[in-house]
ROLOLUM-124501 format. One record per residue: residue in three letters; x, y, z of N, C-alpha, C in turn. Coordinates in steps of 0.02 Angstrom, whole numbers, padded with zeros to 5 digits, always signed. Layout:
N
ALAXYZXYZXYZ ...
END
This chain:
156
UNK+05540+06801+04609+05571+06743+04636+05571+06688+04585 UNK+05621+06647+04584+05622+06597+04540+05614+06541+04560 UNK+05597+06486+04511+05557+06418+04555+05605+06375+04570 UNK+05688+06382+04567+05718+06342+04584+05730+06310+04669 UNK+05744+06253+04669+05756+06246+04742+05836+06287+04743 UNK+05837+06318+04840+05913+06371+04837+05947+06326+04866 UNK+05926+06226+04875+05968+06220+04932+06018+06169+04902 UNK+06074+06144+04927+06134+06142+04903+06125+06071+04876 UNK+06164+06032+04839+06137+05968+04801+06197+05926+04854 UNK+06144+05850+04875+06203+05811+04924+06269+05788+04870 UNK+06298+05781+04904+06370+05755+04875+06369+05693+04910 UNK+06367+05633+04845+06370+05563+04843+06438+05530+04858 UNK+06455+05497+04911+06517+05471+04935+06524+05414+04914 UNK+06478+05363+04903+06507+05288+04846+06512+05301+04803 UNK+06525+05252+04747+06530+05239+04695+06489+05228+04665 UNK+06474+05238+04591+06419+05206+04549+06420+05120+04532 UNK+06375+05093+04525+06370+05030+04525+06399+04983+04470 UNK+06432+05037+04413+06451+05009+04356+06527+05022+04374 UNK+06542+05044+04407+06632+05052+04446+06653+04996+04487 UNK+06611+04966+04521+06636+04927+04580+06666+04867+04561 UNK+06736+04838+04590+06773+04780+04578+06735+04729+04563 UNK+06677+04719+04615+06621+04664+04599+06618+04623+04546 UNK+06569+04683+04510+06556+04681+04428+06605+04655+04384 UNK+06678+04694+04394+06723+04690+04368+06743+04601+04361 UNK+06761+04573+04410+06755+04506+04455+06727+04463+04415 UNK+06639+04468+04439+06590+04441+04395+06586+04425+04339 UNK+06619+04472+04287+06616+04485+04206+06667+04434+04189 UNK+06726+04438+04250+06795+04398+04225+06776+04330+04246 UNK+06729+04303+04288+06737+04243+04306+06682+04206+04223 UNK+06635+04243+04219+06585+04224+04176+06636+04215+04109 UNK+06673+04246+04096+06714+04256+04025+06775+04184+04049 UNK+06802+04180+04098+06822+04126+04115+06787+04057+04097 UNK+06742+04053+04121+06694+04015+04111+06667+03979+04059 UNK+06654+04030+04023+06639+04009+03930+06684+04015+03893 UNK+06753+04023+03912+06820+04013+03887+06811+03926+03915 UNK+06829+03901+03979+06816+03832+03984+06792+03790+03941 UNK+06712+03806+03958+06674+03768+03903+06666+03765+03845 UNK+06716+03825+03820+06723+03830+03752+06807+03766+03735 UNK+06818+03775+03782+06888+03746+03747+06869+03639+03755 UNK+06804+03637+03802+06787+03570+03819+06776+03531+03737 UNK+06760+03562+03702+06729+03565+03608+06797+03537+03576 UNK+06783+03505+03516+06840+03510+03478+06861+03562+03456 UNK+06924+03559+03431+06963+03639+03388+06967+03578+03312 UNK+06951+03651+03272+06969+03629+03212+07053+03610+03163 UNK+07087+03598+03141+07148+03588+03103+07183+03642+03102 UNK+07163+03674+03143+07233+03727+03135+07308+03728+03120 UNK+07319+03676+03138+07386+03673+03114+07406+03681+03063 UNK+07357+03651+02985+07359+03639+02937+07381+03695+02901 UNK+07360+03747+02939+07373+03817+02917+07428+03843+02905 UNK+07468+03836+02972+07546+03851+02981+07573+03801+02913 UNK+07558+03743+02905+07615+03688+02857+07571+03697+02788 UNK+07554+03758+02768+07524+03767+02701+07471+03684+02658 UNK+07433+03670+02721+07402+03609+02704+07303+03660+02680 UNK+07277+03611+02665+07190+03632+02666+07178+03616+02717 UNK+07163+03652+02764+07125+03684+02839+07068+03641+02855 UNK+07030+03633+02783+06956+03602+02803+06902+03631+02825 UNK+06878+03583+02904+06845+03655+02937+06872+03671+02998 UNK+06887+03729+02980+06945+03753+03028+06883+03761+03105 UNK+06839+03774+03088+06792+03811+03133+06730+03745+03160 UNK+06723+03711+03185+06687+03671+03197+06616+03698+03246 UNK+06587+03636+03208+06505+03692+03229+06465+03639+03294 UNK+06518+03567+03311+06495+03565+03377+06531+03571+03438 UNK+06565+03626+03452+06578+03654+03527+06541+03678+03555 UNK+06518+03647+03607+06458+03675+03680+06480+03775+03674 UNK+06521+03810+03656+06535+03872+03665+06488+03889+03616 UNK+06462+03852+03579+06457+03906+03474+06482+03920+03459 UNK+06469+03920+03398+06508+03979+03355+06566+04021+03366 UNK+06557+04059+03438+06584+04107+03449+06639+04072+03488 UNK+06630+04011+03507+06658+03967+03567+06721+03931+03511 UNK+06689+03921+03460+06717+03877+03427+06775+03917+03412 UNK+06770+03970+03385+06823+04027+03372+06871+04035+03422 UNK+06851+04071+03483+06874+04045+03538+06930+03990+03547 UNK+06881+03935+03540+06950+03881+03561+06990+03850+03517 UNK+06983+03888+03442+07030+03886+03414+07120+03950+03413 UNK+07079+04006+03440+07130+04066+03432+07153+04032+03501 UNK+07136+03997+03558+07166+03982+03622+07231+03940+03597 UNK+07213+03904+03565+07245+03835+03543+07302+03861+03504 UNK+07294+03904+03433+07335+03926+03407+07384+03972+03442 UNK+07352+04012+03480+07425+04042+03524+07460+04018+03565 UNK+07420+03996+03621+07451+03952+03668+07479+03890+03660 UNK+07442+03855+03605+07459+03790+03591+07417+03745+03639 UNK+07432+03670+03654+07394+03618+03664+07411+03622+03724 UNK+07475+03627+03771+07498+03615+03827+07468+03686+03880 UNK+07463+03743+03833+07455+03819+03886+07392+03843+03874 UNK+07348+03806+03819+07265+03844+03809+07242+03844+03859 UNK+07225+03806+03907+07192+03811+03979+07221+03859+04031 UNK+07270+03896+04007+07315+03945+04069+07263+04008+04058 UNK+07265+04049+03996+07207+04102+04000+07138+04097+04028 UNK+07094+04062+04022+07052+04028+04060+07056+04043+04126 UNK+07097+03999+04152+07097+03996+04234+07146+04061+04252 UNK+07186+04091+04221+07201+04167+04244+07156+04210+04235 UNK+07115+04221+04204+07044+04285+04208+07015+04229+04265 UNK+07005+04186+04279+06969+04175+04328+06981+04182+04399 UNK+07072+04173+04412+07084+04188+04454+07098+04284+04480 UNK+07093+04296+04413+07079+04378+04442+07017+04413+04451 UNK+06958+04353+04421+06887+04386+04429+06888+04366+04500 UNK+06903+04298+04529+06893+04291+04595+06933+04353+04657 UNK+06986+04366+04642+07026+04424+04656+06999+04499+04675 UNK+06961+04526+04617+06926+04567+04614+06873+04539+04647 UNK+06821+04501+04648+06772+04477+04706+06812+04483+04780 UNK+06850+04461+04802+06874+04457+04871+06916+04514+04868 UNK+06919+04570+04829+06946+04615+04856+07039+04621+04847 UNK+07056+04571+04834+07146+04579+04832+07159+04560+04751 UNK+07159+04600+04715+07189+04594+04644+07244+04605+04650 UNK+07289+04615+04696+07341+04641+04669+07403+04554+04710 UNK+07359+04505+04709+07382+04458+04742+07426+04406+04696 UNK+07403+04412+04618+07449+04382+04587+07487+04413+04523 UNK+07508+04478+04555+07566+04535+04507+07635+04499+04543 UNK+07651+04457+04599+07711+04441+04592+07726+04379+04568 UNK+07665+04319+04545+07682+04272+04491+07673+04284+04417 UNK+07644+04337+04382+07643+04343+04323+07716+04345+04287 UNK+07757+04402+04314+07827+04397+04287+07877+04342+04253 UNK+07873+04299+04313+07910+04246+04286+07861+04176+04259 UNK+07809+04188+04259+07766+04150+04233+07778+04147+04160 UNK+07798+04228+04128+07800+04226+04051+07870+04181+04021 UNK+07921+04206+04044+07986+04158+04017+07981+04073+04017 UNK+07943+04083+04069+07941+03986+04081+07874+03962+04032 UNK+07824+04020+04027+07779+03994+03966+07821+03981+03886 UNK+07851+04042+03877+07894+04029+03815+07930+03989+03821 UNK+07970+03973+03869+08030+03901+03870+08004+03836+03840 UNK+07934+03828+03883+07889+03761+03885+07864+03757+03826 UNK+07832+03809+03798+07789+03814+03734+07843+03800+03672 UNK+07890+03815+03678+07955+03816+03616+08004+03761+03604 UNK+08015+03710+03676+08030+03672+03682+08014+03601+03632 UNK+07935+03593+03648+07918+03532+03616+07903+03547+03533 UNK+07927+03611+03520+07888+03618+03443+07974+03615+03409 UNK+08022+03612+03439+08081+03626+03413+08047+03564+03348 UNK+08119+03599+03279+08116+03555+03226+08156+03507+03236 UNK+08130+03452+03195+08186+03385+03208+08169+03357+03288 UNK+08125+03360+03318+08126+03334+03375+08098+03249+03352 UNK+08070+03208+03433+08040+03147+03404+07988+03161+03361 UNK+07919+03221+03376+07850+03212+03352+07853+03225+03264 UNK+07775+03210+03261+07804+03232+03211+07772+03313+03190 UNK+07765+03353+03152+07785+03416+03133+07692+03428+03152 UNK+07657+03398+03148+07597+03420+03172+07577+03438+03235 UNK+07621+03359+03285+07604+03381+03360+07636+03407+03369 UNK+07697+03455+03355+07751+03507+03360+07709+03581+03358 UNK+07669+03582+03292+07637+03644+03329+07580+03640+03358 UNK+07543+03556+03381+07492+03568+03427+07495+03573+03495 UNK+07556+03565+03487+07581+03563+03572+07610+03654+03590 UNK+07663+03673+03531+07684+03721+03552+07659+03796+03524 UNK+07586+03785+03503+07539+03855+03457+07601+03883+03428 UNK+07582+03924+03373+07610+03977+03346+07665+04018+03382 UNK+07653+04046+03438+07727+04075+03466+07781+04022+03472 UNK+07744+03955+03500+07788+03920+03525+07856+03904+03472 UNK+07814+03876+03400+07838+03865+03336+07879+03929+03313 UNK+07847+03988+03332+07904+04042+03284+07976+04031+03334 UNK+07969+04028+03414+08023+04029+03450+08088+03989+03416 UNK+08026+03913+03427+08091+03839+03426+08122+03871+03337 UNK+08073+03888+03302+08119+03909+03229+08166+03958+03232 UNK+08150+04019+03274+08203+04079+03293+08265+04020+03312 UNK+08250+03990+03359+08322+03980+03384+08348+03937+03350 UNK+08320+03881+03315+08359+03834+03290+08368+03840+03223 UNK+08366+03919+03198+08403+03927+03138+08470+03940+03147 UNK+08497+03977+03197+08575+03995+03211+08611+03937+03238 UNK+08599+03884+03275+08627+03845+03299+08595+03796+03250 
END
């Protein structure tokens, strides 16, 4: 006879604890979060970058985020620009809350048109030749915003 047990192994009907939306939720509100307080910090000269100027310190070493914060709310700034850095932020937060209460799937019918009206807005104020001048053009409209308003207002 052999020393194994003969009897059948239970079959587990939840989930493991590293699967559940919860967590999922949790992780997004916390990353929300220190996205916030990272962006509360100054951002460094980024702009300077785009208009072939000296940068300086691009990376500033007092944002409540650190280091890592500081980085952070500079790549926010540079993509989104000045007017849309706070939209990523509060979208992982509103889907960590989502995933907490269970309905993620509650804001798949505003994302869609959310994107065209981000690019409209973001491209708008960076157009060339507008009033500002060429700095608050791309602090307002980050990097996409600036390649847009240049896409378009080279043909016309």
């Amino acid at each position: 006879m052999s020393g194994r047990n003969q009897k059948k192994a239970k079959k587990k009907t939840g989930r493991a604890w590293y699967e559940s939306a919860w967590l999922s939720g949790l992780l997004l509100l916390a990353v929300a979060l220190y996205m916030g307080l990272s962006l509360t910090g100054p951002a460094g000269p980024w702009w300077r970058v785009l208009s072939g100027e000296a940068a300086g310190d691009l990376i500033p070493a007092a944002n409540p985020g650190g280091p890592v914060g500081s980085v952070m709310n500079v790549a926010l700034h540079g993509v989104f620009g000045g007017l849309w850095c706070w939209t990523f932020p509060l979208l992982l937060a509103a889907l960590g809350a989502g995933f907490l209460a269970g309905r993620q799937a509650a804001l798949r019918p505003l994302v869609p048109p959310a994107v065209p009206f981000w690019l409209v807005t973001s491209a708008w104020p960076a157009q060339p030749g507008g009033p500002a001048s060429a700095a608050d053009r791309v602090r307002r409209g980050g990097v996409i915003g600036v390649s847009l308003a240049r896409g378009f207002h080279g043909p016309f």
